[in-house]
N, C-alpha and C positions, 0 to 999 in steps of 0.2 A: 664288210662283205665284199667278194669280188664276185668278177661275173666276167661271161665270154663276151667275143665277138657278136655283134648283130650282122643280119641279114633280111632287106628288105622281102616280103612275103609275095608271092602273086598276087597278080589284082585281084579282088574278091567281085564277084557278079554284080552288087549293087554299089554304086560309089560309096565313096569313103571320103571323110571329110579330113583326114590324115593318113600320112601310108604305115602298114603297122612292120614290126620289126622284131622277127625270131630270135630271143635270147633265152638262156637259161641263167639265172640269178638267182641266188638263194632273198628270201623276202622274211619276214619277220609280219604277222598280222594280229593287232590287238582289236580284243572284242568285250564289251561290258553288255553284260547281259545279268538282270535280276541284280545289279550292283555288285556282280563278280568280275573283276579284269582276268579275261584270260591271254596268254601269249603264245600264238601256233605259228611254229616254222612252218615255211611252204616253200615252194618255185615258182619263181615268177618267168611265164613261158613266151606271150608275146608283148609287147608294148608301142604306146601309139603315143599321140599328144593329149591325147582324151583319157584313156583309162590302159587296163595292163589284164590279160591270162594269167592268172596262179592257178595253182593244185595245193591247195594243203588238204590233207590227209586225216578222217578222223574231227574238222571243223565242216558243224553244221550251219549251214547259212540259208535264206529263204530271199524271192529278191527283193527287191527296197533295202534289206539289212545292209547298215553302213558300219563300216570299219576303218580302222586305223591302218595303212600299210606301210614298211618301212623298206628301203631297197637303197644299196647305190647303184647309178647304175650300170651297164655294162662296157663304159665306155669310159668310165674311172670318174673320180671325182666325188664329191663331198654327198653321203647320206642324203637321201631325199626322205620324208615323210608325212605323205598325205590323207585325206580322209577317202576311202570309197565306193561305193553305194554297187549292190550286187544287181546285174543287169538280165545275167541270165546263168544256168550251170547245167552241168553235165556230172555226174556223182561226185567226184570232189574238184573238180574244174572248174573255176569261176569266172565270167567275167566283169571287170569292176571298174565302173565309170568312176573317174574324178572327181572329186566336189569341191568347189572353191569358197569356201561363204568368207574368209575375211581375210585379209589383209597378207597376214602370214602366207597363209596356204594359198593364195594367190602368187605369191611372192615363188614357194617351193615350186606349181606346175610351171608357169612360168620361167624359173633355170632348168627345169625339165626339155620344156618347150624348145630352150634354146639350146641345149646340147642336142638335142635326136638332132634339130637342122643343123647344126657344126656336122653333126655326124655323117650326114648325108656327103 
């Protein structure tokens, strides 16, 4: 997957415990529901340290529902793929905080972490 340029966002009114970063990047989202996996392409629109904006299309999500997301990201560099938990949304707009419960996926936000600051 490739993906453009970022660009820091305006401040937003109430602090932010990361700055977030306008990109478009095609995203890949797995969902198991009822023991079906299903796999929805999306865009992923902003991204932070915490979590990322997608739109997929046609994917029904409620919040607390957690998902798989898969993205590289805009800034090159090796597939990321994290778990993450729906925050809040807008018809097919989501936004989706990060979950880290073990080792691994601590491992993935954390190289996350540390390219957006390289990128800065």
């Amino acid at each position: 997957m490739t993906g453009m340029a970022t660009e820091a966002l305006s401040p937003h009114p109430a602090p932010r415990r990361w700055p977030r970063y306008r990109m478009d990047v095609p995203v890949r989202l797995v969902t198991c529901r009822d023991g079906i996996i299903r796999y929805v392409e999306g865009r992923g629109r902003e991204l932070n340290e915490g979590g990322m904006a997608v739109f997929a299309g046609g994917l029904e999500l409620k919040y607390a529902d957690q998902i798989e997301v898969e993205f590289t990201p805009p800034y090159g560099g090796e597939p990321i793929r994290v778990w993450g938990s729906v925050r809040n949304r807008s018809g097919y707009y989501y936004g989706l905080e990060f979950i880290a419960e073990n080792i691994i996926e601590k491992e993935q936000v954390a190289r996350l972490r540390q390219s957006l600051r390289a990128a800065l």
